[in-house]
C-alpha positions as CSV (number, residue, x, y, z in Angstrom):
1,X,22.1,122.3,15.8
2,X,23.4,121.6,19.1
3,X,23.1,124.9,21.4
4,X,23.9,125.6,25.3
5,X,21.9,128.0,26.6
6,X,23.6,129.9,30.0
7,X,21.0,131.5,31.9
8,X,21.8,133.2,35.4
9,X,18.9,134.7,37.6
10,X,19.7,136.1,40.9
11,X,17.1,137.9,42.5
12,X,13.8,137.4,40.6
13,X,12.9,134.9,37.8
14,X,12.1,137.2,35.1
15,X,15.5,136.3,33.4
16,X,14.7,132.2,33.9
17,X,11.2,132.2,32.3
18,X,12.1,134.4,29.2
19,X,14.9,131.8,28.6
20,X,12.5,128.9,29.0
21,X,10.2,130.6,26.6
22,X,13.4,130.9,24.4
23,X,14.3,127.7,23.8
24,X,10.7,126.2,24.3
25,X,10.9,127.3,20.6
26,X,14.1,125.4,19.3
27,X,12.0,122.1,19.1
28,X,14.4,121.0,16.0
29,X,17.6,121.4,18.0
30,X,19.7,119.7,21.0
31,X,19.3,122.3,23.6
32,X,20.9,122.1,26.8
33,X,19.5,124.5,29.1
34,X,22.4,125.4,32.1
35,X,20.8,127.5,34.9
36,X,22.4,128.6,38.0
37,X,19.8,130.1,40.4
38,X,17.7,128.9,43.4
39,X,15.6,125.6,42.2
40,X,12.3,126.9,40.7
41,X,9.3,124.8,39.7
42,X,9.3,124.9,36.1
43,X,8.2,123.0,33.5
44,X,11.4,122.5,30.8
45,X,10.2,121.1,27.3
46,X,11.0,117.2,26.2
47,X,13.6,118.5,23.7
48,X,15.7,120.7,26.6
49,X,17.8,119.2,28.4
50,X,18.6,121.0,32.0
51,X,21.7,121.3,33.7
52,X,21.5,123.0,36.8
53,X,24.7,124.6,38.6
54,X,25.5,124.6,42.3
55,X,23.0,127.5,42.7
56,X,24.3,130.9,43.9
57,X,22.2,134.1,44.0
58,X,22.5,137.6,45.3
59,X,21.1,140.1,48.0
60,X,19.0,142.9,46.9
61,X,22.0,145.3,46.4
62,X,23.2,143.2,43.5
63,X,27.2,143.3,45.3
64,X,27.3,140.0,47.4
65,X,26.8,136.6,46.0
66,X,25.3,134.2,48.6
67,X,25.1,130.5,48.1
68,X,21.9,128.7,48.5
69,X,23.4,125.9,50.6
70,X,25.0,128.0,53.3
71,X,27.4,125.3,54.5
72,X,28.8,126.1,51.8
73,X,31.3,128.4,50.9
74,X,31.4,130.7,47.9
75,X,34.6,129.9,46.5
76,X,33.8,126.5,46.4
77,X,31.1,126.7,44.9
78,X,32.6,129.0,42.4
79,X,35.1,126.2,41.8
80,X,32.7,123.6,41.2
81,X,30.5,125.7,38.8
82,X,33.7,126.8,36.6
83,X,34.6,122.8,36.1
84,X,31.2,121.6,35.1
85,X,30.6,124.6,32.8
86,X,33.6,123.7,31.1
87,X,33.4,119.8,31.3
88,X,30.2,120.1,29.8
89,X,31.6,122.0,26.5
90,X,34.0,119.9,26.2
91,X,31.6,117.0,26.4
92,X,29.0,118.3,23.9
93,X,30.7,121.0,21.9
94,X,28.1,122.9,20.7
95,X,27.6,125.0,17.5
96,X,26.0,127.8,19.3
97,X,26.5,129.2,22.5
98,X,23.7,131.8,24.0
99,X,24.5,133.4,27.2
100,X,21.7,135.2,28.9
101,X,22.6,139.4,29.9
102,X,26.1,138.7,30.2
103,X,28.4,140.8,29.5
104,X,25.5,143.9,30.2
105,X,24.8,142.2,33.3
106,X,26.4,139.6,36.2
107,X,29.6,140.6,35.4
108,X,30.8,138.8,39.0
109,X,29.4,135.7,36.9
110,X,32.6,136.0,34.8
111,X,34.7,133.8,36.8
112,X,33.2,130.7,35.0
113,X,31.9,132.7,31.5
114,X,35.5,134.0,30.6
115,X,36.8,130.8,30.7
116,X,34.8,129.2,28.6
117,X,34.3,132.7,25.9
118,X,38.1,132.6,25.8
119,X,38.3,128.5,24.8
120,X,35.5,129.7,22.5
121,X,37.9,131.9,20.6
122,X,40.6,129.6,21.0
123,X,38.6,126.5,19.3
124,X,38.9,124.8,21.6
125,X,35.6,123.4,21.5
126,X,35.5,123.5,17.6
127,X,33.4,125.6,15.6
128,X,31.1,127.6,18.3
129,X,29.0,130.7,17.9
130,X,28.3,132.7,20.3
131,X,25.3,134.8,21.1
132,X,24.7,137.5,23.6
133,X,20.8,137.4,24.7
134,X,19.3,140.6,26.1
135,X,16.5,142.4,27.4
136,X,14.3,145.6,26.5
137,X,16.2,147.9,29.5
138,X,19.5,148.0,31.2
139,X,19.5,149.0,35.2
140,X,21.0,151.9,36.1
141,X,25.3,152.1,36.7
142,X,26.8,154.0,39.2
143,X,30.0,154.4,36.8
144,X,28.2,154.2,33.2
145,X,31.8,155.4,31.1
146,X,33.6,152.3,32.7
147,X,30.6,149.8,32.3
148,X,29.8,150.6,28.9
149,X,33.6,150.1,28.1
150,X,34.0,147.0,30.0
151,X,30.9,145.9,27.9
152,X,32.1,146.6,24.7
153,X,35.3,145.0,25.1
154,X,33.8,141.8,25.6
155,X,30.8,141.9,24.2
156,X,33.3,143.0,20.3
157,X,36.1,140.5,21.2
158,X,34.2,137.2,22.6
159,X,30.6,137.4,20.8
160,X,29.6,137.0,17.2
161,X,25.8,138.1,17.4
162,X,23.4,140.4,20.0
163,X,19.7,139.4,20.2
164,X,17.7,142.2,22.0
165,X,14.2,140.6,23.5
166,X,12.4,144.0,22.5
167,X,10.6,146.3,19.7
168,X,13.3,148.6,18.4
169,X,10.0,150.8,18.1
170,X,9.4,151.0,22.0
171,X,12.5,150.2,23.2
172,X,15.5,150.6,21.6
173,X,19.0,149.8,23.4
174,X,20.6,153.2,23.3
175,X,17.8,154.7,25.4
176,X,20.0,152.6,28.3
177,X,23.3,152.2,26.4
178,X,24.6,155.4,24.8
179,X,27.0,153.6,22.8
180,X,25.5,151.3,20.9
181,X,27.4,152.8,17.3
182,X,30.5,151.4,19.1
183,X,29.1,147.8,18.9
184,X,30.7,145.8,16.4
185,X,29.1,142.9,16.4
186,X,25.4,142.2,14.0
187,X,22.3,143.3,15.9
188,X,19.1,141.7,15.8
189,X,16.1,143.1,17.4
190,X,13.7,140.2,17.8
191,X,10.3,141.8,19.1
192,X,9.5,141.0,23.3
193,X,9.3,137.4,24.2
194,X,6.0,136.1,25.4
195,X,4.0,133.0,26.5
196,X,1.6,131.1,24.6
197,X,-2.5,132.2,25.9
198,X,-4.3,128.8,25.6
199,X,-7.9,129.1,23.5
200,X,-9.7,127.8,26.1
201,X,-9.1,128.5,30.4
202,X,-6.6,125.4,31.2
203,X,-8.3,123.3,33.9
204,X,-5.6,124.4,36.4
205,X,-6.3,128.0,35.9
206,X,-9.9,127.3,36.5
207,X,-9.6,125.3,39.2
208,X,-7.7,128.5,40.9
209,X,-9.9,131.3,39.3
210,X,-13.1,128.9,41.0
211,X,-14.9,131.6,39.3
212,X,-18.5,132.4,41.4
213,X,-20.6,134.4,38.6
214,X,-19.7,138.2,39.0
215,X,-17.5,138.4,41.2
216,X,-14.7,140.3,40.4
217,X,-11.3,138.7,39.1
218,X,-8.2,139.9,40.4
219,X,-5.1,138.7,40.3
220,X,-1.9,139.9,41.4
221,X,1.4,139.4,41.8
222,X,5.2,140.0,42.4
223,X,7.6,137.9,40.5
224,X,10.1,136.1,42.3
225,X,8.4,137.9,45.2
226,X,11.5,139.2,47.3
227,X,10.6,142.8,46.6
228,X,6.5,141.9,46.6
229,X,5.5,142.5,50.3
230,X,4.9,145.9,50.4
231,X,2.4,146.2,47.3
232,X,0.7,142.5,47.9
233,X,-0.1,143.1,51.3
234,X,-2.1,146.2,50.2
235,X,-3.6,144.7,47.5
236,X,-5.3,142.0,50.4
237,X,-6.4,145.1,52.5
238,X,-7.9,146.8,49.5
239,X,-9.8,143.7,48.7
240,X,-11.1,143.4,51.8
241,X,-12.3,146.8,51.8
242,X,-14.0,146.4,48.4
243,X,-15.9,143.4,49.4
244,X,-18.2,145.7,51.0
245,X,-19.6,147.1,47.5
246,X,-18.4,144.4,45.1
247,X,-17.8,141.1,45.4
248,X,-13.7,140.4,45.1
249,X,-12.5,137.6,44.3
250,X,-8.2,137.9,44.6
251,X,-5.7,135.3,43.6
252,X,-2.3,136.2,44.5
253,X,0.8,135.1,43.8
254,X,3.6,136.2,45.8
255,X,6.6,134.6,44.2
256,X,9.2,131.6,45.2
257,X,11.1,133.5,46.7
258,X,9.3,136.1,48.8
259,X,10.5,135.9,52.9
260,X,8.6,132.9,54.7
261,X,7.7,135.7,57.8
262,X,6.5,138.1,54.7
263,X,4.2,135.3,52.8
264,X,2.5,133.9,56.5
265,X,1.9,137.9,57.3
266,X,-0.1,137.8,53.8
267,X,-1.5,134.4,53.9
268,X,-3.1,135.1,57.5
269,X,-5.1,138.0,55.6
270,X,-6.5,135.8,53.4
271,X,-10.2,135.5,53.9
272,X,-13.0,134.1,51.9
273,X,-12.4,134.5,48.3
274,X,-8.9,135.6,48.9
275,X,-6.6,132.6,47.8
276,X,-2.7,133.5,48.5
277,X,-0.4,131.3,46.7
278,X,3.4,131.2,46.3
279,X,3.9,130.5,42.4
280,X,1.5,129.2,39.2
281,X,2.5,127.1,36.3
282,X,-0.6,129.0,34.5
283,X,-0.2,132.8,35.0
284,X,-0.7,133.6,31.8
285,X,-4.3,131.7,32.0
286,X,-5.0,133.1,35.3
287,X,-4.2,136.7,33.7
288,X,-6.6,135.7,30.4
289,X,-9.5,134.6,33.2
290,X,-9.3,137.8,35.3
291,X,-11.1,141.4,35.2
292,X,-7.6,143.6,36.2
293,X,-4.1,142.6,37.1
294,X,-2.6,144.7,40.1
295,X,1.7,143.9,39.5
296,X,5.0,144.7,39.3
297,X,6.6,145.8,36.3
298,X,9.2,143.2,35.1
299,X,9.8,142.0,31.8
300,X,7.6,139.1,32.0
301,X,4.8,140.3,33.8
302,X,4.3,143.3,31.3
303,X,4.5,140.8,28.2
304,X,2.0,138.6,30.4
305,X,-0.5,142.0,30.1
306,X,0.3,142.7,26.6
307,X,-0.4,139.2,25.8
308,X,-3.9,138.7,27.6
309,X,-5.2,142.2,27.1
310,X,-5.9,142.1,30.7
311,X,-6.5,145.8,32.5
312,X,-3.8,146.2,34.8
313,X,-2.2,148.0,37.3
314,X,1.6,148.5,37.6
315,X,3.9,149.3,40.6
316,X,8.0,149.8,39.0
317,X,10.3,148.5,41.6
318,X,11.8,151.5,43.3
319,X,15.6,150.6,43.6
320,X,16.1,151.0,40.1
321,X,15.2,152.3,36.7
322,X,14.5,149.5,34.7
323,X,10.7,148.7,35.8
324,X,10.0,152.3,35.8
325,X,10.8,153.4,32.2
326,X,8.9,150.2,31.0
327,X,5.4,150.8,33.0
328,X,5.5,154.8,31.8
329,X,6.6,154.3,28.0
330,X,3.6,151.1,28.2
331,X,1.1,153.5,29.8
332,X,1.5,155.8,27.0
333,X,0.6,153.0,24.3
334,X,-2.7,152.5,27.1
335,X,-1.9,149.1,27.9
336,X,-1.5,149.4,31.6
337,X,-2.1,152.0,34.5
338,X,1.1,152.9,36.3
339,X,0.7,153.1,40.7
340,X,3.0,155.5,42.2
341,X,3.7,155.3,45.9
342,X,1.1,157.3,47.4
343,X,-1.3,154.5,45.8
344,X,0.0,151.9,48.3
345,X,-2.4,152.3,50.4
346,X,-5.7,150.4,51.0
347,X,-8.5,153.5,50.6
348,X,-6.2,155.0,47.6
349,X,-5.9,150.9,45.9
350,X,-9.7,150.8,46.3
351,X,-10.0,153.7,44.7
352,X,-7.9,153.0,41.7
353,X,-9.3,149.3,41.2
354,X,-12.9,150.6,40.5
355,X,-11.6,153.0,38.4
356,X,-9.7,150.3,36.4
357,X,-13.3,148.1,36.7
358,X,-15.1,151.0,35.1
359,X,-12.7,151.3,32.2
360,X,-13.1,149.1,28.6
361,X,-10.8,146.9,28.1
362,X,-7.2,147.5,26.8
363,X,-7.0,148.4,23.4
364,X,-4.8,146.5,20.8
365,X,-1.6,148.2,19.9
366,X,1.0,147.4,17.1
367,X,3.9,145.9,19.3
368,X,6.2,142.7,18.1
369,X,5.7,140.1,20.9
370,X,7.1,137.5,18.9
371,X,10.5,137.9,20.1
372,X,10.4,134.0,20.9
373,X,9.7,132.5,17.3
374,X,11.9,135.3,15.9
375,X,14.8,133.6,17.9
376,X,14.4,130.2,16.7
377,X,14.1,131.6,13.4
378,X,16.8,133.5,13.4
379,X,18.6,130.1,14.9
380,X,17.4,128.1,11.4
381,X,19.4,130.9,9.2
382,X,22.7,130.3,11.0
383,X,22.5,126.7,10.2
384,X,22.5,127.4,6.6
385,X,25.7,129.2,6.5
């Protein structure tokens, strides 16, 4: 089956890895992978093809698109993106179309999705199906009758199928969507997407680990990192403080795309045993090697604890309610330890990290993570019909 795959991050990469993940499993398939953030490191499987997109992303109020090169402008860019989305269905025509949040989310990512929805409909592309791809939680609205209309229009007129990334049992959509009867359109809950945990430690994740016999593992971390500062830089502190009674060592990872000014501030911390880096192809592994994980809560991240078991500790981004309701329903099943703002502090971090150190390690609990291989199976009964 030949599928495009539309995936829009803006802020973090949360929504870029869970696609990758995604269509790492479609090994049978023509995959074209379009993606229209900031250039990340990543590694794309030999059966994806990427197509990046003039890259545009947005400031941390989620209302002003800014373009990555700033000479420039918007509009054109706009322009450019709309044309080579829609050259490139005409070119390929796909069978199935799967567009990442949209419509729940980046809705000012419409200029160049409507187009193409509406030739959809139209055939003018042939026979495509279309598939809306979504995550456990929905942010917040300021307006939530208008947004869960404008949804539903287009979400029942231009899509055939909604794949939720979550475990109807934790997280079902109406918690943050109260009208989910009012969705026409078949519903498929596919269990949380997650990476693969090699057998063994991968070299790389050794080779950062540099484990020296009982020292303490941490690692932490904070996504695409633009939000990171305030929780990483007190992590380092707290470190240093609990190299006094237990050797530490700390691997961080601030993200791509934390603030130059913000990562040296961090970086100039770093002391022995104290290795600051901006982004890992082998999270996951560094996770499996470590004795607690001090985070945010994003989608990822969270399946990254679940995944490796690791003991963790969990800081919800404060601007919104998405991260939140995720660490506090988790921390009920005992898989993580959620830090509230009085915690950001070096003594009060130290204080909660041994506590964490003197705890047994998480328990197992009965959660679908296999949102990914769900997907692609889910793919393989479409092509029978």
């Amino acid at each position: 089956m030949k599928i495009i795959f539309y995936c829009q991050y803006v802020f973090g990469v949360g929504h870029l890895f869970r696609s990758i993940e995604l269509v790492r499993k479609l090994s049978g398939h023509e995959v074209i992978l379009v993606v229209g953030g900031p250039e990340v490191d990543i590694d794309i499987p030999s059966h994806v093809k990427l197509v990046r997109l003039p890259a545009l992303y947005m400031d941390e109020a989620f209302t002003t698109l800014i373009p990555q090169i700033p000479t420039r402008s918007v509009e054109q860019i706009q322009d450019e993106r709309k044309a080579t989305l829609f050259s490139l269905f005409k070119q390929v025509k796909p069978e199935l179309f799967i567009v990442e949040l949209y419509p729940f989310g980046r809705t000012i990512f419409g200029f160049e999705l409507m187009p193409v929805l509406q030739a959809i409909r139209n055939g003018t592309f042939g026979n495509v199906q279309t598939a809306c791809s979504l995550r456990d939680i929905l942010v917040k609205k300021r307006d939530p009758i208008e947004y869960e209309q404008r949804v539903l229009g287009i979400l029942n007129e231009m899509f055939d199928y909604l794949l939720i990334h979550s475990d109807a049992d934790v997280f079902p959509l109406d918690e943050t969507f109260s009208r989910t009867s009012d969705i026409n359109i078949p519903v498929l809950y596919t269990g949380f997407v997650t990476k693969s945990v090699h057998q063994k430690p991968t070299e790389a994740s050794n080779t950062m680990l540099n484990d020296h016999g009982k020292q303490t593992r941490i690692v932490a971390s904070a996504g695409g990192g633009r939000s990171g500062y305030r929780l990483l830089s007190n992590v380092v502190d707290a470190c240093l403080l609990l190299q006094d009674s237990n050797p530490v060592q700390l691997q961080l990872f601030t993200g791509p795309f934390m603030d130059p000014d913000e990562f040296m501030q961090i970086a100039e911390k770093a002391q022995t045993d104290i290795h600051v880096h901006r982004f890992t192809k082998n999270f996951v592994d560094c996770l499996t090697n470590a004795d607690v994980s001090v985070s945010m809560a994003g989608y990822n991240t969270c399946m990254d604890i679940l995944t490796t078991k690791v003991p963790a500790l969990v800081w919800p981004y404060p601007k919104d309610q998405e991260q939140n309701i995720r660490a506090k329903r988790l921390a009920r099943f005992g898989v993580l330890h959620v830090l509230n703002d009085k915690d950001l502090h070096p003594d009060r971090l130290v204080l909660r990290l041994k506590q964490m150190l003197s705890k047994d390690a998480t328990s197992s609990v009965n959660i679908d993570l296999n949102g990914a291989v769900n997907t692609a199976k889910w793919i393989e009964g479409l092509e029978k019909f």
